[in-house]
C-alpha positions as CSV (number, residue, x, y, z in Angstrom):
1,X,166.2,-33.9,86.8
2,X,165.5,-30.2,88.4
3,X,168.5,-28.2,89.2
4,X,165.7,-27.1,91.7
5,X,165.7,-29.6,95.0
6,X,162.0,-27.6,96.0
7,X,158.9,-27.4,93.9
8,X,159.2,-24.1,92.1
9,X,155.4,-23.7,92.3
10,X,155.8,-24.0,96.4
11,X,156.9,-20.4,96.8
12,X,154.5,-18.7,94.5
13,X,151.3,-20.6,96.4
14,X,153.1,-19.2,99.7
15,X,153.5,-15.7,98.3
16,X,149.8,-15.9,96.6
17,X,148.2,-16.9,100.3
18,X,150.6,-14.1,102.5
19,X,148.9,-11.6,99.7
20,X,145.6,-12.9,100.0
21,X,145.7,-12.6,104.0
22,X,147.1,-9.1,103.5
23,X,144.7,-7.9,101.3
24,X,141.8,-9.1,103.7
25,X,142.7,-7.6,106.4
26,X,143.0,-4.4,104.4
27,X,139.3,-4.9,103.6
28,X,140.6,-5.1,99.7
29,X,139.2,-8.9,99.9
30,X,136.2,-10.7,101.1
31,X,136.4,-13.9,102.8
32,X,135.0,-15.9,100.1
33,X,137.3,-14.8,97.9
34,X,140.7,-15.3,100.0
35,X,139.4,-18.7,100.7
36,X,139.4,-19.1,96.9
37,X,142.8,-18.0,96.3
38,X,143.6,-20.9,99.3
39,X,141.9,-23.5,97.3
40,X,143.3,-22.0,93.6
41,X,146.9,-21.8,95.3
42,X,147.7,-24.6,98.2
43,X,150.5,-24.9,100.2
44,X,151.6,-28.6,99.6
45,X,155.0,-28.6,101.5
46,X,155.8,-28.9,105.0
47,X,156.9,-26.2,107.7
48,X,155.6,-26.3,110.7
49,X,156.1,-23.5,113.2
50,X,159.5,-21.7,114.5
51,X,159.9,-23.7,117.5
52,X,159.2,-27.1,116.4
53,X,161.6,-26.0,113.4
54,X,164.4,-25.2,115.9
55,X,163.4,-29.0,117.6
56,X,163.4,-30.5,113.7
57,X,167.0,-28.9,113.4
58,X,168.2,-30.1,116.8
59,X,166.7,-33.7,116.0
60,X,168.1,-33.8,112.6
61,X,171.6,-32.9,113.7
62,X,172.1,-35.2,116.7
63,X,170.4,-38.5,114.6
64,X,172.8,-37.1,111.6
65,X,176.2,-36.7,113.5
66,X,175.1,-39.8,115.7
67,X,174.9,-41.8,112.7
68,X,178.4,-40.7,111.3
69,X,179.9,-41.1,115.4
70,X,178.6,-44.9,115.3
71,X,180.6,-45.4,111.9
72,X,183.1,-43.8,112.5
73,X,183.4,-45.9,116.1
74,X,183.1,-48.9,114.0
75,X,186.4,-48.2,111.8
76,X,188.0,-47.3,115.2
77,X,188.7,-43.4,113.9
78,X,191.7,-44.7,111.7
79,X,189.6,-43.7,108.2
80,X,188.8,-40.0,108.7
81,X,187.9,-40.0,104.9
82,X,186.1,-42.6,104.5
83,X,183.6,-41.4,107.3
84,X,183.9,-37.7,105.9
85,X,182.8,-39.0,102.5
86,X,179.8,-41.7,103.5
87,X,178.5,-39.1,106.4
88,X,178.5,-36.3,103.0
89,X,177.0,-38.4,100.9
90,X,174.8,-39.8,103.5
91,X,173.4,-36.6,104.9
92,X,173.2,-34.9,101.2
93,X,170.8,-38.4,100.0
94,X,168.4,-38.1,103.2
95,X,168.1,-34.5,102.9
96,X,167.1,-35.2,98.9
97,X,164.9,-38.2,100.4
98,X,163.1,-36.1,102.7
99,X,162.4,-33.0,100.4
100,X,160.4,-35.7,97.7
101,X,158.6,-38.3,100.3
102,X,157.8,-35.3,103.5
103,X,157.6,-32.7,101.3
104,X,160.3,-30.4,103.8
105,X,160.1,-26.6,103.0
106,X,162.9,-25.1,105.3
107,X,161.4,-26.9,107.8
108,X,164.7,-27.5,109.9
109,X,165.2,-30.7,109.7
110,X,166.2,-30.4,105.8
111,X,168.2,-27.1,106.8
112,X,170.0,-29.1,109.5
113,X,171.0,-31.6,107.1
114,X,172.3,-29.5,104.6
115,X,174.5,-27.9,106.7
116,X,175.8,-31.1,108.4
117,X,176.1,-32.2,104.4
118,X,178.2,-28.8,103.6
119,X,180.1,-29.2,107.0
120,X,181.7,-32.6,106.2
121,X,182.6,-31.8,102.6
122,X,184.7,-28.6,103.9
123,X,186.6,-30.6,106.6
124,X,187.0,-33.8,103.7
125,X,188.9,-30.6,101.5
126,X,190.6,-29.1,104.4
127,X,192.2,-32.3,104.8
128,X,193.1,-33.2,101.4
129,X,194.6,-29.4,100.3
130,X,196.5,-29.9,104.2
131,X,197.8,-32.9,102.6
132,X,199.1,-32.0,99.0
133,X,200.8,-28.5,100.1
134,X,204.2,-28.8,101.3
135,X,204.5,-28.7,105.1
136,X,206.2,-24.9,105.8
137,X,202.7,-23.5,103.8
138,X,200.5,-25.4,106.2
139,X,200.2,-23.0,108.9
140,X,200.6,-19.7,107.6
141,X,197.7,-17.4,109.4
142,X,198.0,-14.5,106.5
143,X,195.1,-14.0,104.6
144,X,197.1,-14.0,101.5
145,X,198.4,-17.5,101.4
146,X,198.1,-19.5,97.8
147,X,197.1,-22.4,100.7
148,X,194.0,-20.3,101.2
149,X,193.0,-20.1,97.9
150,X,193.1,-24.2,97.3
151,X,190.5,-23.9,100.0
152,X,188.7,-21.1,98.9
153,X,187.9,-21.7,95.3
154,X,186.7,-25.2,95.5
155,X,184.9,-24.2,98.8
156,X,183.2,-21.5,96.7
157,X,182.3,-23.4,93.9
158,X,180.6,-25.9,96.3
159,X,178.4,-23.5,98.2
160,X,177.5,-21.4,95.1
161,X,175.6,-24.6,93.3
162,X,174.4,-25.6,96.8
163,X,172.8,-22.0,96.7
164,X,170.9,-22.3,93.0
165,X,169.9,-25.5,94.1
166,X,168.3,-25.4,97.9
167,X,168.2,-21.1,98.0
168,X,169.3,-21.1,101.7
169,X,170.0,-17.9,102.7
170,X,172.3,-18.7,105.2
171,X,174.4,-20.9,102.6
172,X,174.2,-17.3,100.1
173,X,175.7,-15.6,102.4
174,X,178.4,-18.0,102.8
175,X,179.1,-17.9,99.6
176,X,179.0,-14.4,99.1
177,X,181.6,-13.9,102.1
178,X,183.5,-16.9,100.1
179,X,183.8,-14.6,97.0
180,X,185.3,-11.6,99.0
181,X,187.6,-13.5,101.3
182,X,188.9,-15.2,97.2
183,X,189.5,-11.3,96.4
184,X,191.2,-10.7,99.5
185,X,193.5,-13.2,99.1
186,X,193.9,-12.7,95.9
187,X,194.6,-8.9,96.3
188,X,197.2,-9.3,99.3
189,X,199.5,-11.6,96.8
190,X,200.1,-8.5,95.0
191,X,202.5,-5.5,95.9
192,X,199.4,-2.8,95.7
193,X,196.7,-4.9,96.8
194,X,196.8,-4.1,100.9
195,X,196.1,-0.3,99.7
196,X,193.7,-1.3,97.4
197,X,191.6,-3.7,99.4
198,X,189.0,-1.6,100.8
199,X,188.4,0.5,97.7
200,X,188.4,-3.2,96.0
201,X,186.0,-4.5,98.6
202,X,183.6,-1.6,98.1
203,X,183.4,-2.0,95.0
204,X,182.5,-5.8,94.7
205,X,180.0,-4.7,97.1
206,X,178.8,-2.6,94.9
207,X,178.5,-4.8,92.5
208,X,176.9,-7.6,94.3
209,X,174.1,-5.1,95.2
210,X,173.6,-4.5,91.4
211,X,174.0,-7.7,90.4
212,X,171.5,-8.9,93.3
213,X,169.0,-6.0,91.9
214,X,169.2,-7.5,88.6
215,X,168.5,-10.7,89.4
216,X,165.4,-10.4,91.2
217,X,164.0,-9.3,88.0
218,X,164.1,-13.2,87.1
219,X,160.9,-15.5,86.4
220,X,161.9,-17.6,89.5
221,X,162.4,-14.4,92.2
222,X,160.4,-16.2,94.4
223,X,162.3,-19.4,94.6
224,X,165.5,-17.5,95.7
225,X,163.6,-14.3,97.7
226,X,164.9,-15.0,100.8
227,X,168.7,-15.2,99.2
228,X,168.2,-12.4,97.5
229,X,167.1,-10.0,100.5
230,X,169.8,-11.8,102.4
231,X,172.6,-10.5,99.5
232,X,171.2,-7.4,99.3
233,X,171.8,-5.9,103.4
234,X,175.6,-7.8,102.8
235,X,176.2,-6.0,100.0
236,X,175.5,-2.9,101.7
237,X,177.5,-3.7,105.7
238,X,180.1,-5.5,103.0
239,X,180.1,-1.5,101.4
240,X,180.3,0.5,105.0
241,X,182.0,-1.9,106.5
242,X,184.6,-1.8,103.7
243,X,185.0,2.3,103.9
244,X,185.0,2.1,107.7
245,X,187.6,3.7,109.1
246,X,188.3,1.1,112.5
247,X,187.6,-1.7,109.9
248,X,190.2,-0.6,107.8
249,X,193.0,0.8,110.4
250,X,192.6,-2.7,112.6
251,X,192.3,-5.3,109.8
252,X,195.5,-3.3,108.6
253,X,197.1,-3.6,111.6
254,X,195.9,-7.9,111.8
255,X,197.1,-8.2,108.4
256,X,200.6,-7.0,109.4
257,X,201.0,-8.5,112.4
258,X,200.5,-5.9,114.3
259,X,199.6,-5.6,118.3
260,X,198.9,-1.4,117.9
261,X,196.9,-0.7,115.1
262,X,199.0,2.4,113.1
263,X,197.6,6.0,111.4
264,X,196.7,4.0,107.8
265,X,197.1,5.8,104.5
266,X,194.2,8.1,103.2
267,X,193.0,8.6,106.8
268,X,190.2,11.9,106.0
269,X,188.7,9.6,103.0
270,X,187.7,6.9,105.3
271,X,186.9,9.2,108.0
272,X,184.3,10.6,105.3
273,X,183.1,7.4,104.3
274,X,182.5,6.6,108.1
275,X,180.6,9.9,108.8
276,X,178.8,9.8,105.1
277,X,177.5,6.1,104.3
278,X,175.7,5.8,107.5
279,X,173.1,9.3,106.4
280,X,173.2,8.6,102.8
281,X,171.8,4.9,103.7
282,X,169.5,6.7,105.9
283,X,168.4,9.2,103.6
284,X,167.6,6.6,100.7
285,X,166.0,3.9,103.3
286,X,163.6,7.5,104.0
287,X,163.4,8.3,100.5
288,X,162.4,5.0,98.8
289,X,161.2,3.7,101.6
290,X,163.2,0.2,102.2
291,X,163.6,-1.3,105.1
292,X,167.0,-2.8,103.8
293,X,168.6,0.3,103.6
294,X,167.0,2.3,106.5
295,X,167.9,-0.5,109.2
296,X,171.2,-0.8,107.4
297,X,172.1,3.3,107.9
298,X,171.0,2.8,111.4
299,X,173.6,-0.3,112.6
300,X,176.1,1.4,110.1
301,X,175.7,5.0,112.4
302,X,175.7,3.3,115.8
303,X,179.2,1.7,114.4
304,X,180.3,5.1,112.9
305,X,179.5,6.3,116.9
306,X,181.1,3.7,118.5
307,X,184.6,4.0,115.9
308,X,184.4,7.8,116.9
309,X,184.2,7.0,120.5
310,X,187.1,4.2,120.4
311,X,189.7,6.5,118.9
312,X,188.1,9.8,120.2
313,X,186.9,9.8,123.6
314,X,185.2,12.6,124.3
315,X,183.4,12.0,127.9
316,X,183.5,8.4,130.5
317,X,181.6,5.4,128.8
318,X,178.6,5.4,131.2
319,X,177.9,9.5,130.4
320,X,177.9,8.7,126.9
321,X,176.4,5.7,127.1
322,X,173.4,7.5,129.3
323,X,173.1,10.7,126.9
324,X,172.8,8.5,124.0
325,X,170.1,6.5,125.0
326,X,168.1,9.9,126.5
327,X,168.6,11.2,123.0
328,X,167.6,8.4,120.9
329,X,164.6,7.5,123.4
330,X,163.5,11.0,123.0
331,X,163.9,10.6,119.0
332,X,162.0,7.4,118.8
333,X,159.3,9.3,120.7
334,X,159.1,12.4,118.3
335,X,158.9,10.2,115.3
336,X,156.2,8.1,116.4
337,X,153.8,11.0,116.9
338,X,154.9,12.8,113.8
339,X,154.6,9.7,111.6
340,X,150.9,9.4,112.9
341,X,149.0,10.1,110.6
342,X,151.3,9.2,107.6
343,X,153.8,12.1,106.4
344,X,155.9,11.9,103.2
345,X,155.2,8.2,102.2
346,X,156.0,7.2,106.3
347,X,153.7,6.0,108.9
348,X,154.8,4.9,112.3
349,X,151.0,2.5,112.5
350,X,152.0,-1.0,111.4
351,X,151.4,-2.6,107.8
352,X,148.1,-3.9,108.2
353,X,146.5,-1.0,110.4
354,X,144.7,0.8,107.3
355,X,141.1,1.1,107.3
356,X,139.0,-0.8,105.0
357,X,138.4,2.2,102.6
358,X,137.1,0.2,99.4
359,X,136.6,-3.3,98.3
360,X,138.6,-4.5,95.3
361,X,136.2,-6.6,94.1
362,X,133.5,-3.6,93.6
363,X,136.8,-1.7,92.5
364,X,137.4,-4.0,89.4
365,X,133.4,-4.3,88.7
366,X,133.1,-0.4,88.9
367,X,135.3,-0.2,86.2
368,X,134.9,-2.9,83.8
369,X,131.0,-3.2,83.9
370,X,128.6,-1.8,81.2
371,X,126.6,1.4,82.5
372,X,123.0,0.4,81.0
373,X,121.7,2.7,78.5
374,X,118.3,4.9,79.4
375,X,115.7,2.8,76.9
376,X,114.3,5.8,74.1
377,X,111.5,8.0,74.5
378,X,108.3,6.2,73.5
379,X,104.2,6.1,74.6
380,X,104.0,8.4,77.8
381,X,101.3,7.7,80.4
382,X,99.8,10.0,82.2
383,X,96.9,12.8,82.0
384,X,94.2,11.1,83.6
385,X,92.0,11.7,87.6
386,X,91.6,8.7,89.0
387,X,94.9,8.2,90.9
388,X,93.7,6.2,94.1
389,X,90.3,6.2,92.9
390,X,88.3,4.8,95.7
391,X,90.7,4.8,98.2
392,X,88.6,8.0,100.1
393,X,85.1,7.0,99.2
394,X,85.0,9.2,96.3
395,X,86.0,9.5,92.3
C-alpha cells in the first residue's frame, strides 16, 4: 500500500500540461506539439472548476455531518465516543473510497471530508486528555499548561502523517502552527522561556524555511508543491511576525494576564526588526525575483505601519489613512510605467504577454542538425553560345 492516497504521476501530467499551455502561448510551441504533450501526459483525476468545488465541499460536509447527526440521534447523544470514532473512521474510509473509484484530485468533496475526518479525531482527544487530567488542570487558559501539550503532541503527530499522505496545504499549515504552538508551550514551562520566545520563534522559522527549501529538492516536489509554497510564506509572517514589536509587547501582555500591554524588554531590537524585515523581504522578493517574498515584505510593511501608528500616533486616522493611499496610488502608478518595458529582471506586463520571438522546436533542430557538406570540385560546365538558342529566331 502507497503512503501516497493520490497517484504520484497525477501532479507531474498537471505540471507537464500548465507548461505546455505556457509555452504556446509564448510562441515556444506549436499546436501539434502541445496537443502531443496532452496525449503523452493526461490528466486522469477529477477537479472540476472553483465553484462547483466550493458546491462539492458544501455537499460533502452536510451529507457527512448529516450522516454522523442521524447516528448520533439514534444512540440518543448518550455515546459521544462512539459517534466521534464511527463518524472518523467513517469519513476517513469514503474519502479513501472516493480518491480510488472517482478519481478526486482536491476536488472539494475529498478536501471536505478530510477535514470533517481531522475535525472529529481532535474533539475524540479533547475529550479523552479532558478526561485523564485531574480536574484544577482542566481549565487553565495559559499557553504553558502540561494540559496543552497532551493535546498538542498527539494533535501534531496526527496532522503531520495526514500531511505526507493527502499534501493539503491547508492541513501543512496546521501542522506547522502545531509545531510552534508545542515550542511555545514548551518554552513558557521554563523560567527563561517568555524572554526567549520570540528569538525562539524566529528561529524555528528560520528553520522551517530552510528545511522547506531543502525539501523541494525531492523527486516527489510535485506531489507536495502546493504544501511546500504554503510553508514557505509561514515560515516567513511566522519570522516577522515573531520580531514584531506589537506582536511581541501584546502576546506578552496576554500571556501575563494583562489588560494594558507593558514597555517589554529589548524594546530598540524589536523596533529594528519591525522597521528592517519588512525592506529586507522587499529587497530580496526585488532581487530574486519571488513572489513569496515580495508580497510577504509588503503585508509585513503595512503591519510595521499600522504598529507605528497604534503606539505612535502621529496625525487623525482618516488623514493618514487618506495620505497613505494618495501615496501608494501614486507608487503603484510610477512602477507600472517604469517596469514597461522590462528593467532589472522586472516587468509590470503579465506572464504570458511576451512576443513570440522564436520557436523551440526550430530552436532544438538549429542546433542539433548536420549542416550538409558542399559536394568537391569535379567536371565544370560551361563555355559554350547557345544559351536560349532559338528562343529569338537566331543561333
Amino acid at each position: 500500500m502507497s503512503w501516497k492516497a493520490y497517484n504520484p504521476a497525477w501532479p507531474l501530467h498537471e505540471a507537464m500540461q500548465a507548461a505546455s499551455a505556457r509555452w504556446h502561448r509564448r510562441g515556444l510551441l506549436t499546436a501539434g506539439q502541445q496537443q502531443a504533450i496532452q496525449v503523452a501526459y493526461p490528466l486522469e483525476f477529477y477537479r472540476p472548476g472553483l465553484f462547483l468545488r466550493i458546491g462539492l465541499f458544501i455537499f460533502a460536509c452536510i451529507g457527512a455531518l448529516g450522516g454522523a447527526g442521524f447516528f448520533a440521534l439514534l444512540t440518543e447523544l448518550d455515546h459521544f465516543r462512539a459517534v466521534a470514532i464511527l463518524g472518523g473512521f467513517g469519513t476517513l474510509a469514503a474519502l479513501e473510497f472516493f480518491i480510488r473509484s472517482s478519481r478526486l484530485y482536491h476536488a472539494g468533496a475529498d478536501q471536505a471530508l478530510l477535514y470533517i475526518t481531522l475535525g472529529w479525531f481532535t474533539v475524540l482527544l479533547i475529550d479523552i486528555v479532558h478526561d485523564i487530567v485531574p480536574y484544577s488542570s482542566r481549565y487553565g487558559t495559559s499557553l504553558g499548561t502540561s494540559y496543552l501539550f497532551l493535546i498538542l503532541g498527539p494533535l501534531f503527530l496526527l496532522f503531520l502523517a495526514v500531511t505526507i499522505r493527502y499534501a493539503d496545504r491547508l492541513v501543512a499549515a496546521g501542522t506547522y502552527l502545531l509545531l510552534l504552538l508545542l515550542m511555545a508551550n514548551w518554552l513558557l514551562q521554563v523560567p527563561a522561556g517568555r524572554l526567549l520566545l520570540p528569538f525562539a520563534l524566529m528561529l524555528a522559522s528560520g528553520v522551517a524555511y530552510w528545511l522547506v527549501k531543502r525539501l523541494s529538492r525531492r523527486p516527489d516536489y510535485l506531489y507536495y508543491r502546493r504544501c511546500l509554497l504554503m510553508l514557505q510564506a509561514l515560515a516567513l509572517a511566522t519570522f516577522y511576525l515573531g520580531g514584531n514589536y506589537y506582536m511581541v509587547r501584546e502576546g506578552n501582555a496576554h500571556i501575563s494576564g494583562e489588560y494594558v500591554s507593558a514597555q517589554i524588554p529589548f524594546a530598540p531590537l524589536f523596533y529594528l526588526f519591525t522597521a528592517i524585515i519588512p525592506l529586507v523581504c522587499i529587497a530580496v522578493g526585488l532581487r530574486r525575483p519571488s513572489r513569496i517574498w515580495l508580497l510577504t515584505g509588503l503585508a509585513a510593511a503595512a503591519f510595521s505601519l499600522f504598529t507605528l501608528r497604534y503606539y505612535r500616533a502621529l496625525m487623525p486616522p482618516e488623514v493618514a489613512a487618506v495620505l497613505a493611499g494618495a501615496v501608494l496610488l501614486a507608487l503603484a502608478a510610477w512602477a507600472v510605467r517604469y517596469l514597461r518595458p522590462a528593467r532589472h529582471g522586472l516587468t509590470s506586463r503579465p506572464n504570458d504577454e511576451h512576443s513570440p520571438h522564436f520557436n523551440l522546436e526550430s530552436l532544438v533542430v538549429a542546433q542539433t542538425a548536420v549542416v550538409p557538406q558542399a559536394p568537391p570540385p569535379g567536371f565544370q560546365f560551361g563555355g559554350g553560345h547557345s544559351g536560349g538558342g532559338g528562343a529569338e529566331g537566331n543561333y
